[in-house]
Steps between C-alpha positions, in 0.01 A plus 500: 500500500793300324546172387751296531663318220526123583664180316157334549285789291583575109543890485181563283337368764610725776472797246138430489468470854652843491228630287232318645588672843506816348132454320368359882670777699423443886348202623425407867588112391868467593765219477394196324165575424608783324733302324155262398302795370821656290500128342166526454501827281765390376366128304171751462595779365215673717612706816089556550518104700672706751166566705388154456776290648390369850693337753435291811709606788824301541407314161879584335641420789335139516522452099854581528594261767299277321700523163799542699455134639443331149123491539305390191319757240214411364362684223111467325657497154813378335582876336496618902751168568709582189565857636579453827728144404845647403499777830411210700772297361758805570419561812370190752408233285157519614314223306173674246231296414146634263225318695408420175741198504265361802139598282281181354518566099137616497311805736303362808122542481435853604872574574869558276827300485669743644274485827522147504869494440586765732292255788774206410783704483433660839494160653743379384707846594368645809703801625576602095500859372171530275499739200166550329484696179273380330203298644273662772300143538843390645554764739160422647576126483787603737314730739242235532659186574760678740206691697335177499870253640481293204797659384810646682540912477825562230766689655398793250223605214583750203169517378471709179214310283493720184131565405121559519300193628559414863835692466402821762319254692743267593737765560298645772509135618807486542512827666271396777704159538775489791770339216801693490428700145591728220263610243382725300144633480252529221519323162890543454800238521573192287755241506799771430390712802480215731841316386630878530420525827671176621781563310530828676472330857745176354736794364449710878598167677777385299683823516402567875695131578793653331514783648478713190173672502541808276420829658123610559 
C-alpha cells in the first residue's frame, strides 16, 4: 500500500503511517476505519489495540456525515476537547464542548460530574458526536437515559474509557446498545485514543469533501 502525500498531513506524519502499516501488515478493516486504527497506533504507540477496536456497522459512515454537517463533539474531559479543538477548527468548525463545563462543582450522591455533566450537555445537544475517554459512569449514564427516552440517541459514540472499575463493563454496554459505535475493548483507551479517533474521522471527512483523499 502507498500513501499519499497531502497539504493537509505534515510528512512525519505520513512516514509513520508508513511504518505503522508495515508493523500491522493485512487487515480486513479497509477505508476509513483503517485510517481510525492507523491513528490509533499511531497516538499509542501500541499496534497490539489492533484486535480490540470494534465497530458498529455503518458507524463511520454516520459519524462522518455527522462531522461533515458541523455536528457538535462532546468530549468527558477537557484534555479529550483540547485534542480534538484545532482539527475541528481546520476542517468544519464543528463546535467541542468537555461536559464538564455543564457538571455542578461537587459529585452527585452515588454518581460523578462527569455523569451528571454529560446528562446536561446531551440535552442541551441532542444529535452530537460523544467521545468518552475517560469516565465509564458516563458512558452508562448515556446508555441508560437513551434506552430509557429521557435523552435523544447522539448521532455517534467513541467510547474508549481508559481503566479498571466499570471500564470492561460499560464497554460491553455499549456493545449490546443499538448506538452507532466505535470502541475498543478491555481496559485500554484514554482521552488521546478517543480524540485520535475523531480526528481521524474529522481528518477522513474533510479531505473526502475536497476531493483529496490520499491513496489507500
Amino acid at each position: 500500500m502507498s500513501l499519499a502525500t497531502t497539504d493537509f498531513d505534515h510528512p512525519i506524519f505520513v512516514e509513520s503511517i508508513r511504518r505503522i502499516r508495515l508493523l500491522l501488515g493485512e487487515s480486513a478493516l479497509v477505508g476509513v476505519e483503517r485510517e481510525l486504527l492507523e491513528r490509533l497506533v499511531h497516538s499509542s504507540g501500541d499496534p497490539a489495540i489492533a484486535p480490540l477496536l470494534r465497530f458498529s456497522p455503518g458507524a463511520c459512515a454516520v459519524g462522518l456525515q455527522a462531522l461533515a454537517s458541523g455536528a457538535v463533539i462532546l468530549t468527558d474531559t477537557a484534555m479529550a476537547a483540547s485534542a480534538v479543538a484545532p482539527m475541528a477548527r481546520r476542517t468544519f468548525a464543528n463546535p467541542v464542548h468537555a461536559v464538564l463545563d455543564w457538571a455542578p462543582a461537587t459529585p452527585p450522591v452515588g454518581g460523578t460530574r462527569a455523569a451528571a455533566g454529560m446528562e446536561r450537555a446531551l440535552a442541551a445537544h441532542p444529535g452530537a458526536v460523544v467521545l468518552i475517554g475517560s469516565a465509564p459512569t458516563a458512558l452508562e449514564l448515556l446508555l441508560e437515559r437513551v434506552a430509557t427516552r429521557a435523552l435523544a440517541a447522539p448521532a455517534l459514540v467513541i467510547g474508549m474509557p481508559v481503566g479498571f472499575v466499570g471500564v470492561a463493563e460499560s464497554k460491553r454496554h455499549l456493545a449490546a446498545s443499538d448506538l452507532p459505535q466505535i470502541h475498543l475493548e478491555g481496559s485500554r483507551g484514554g482521552a488521546g485514543l478517543v480524540a485520535a479517533a475523531a480526528n481521524a474521522l474529522l481528518r477522513h471527512a474533510w479531505l473526502d469533501r475536497q476531493g483529496d483523499l490520499p491513496l489507500a
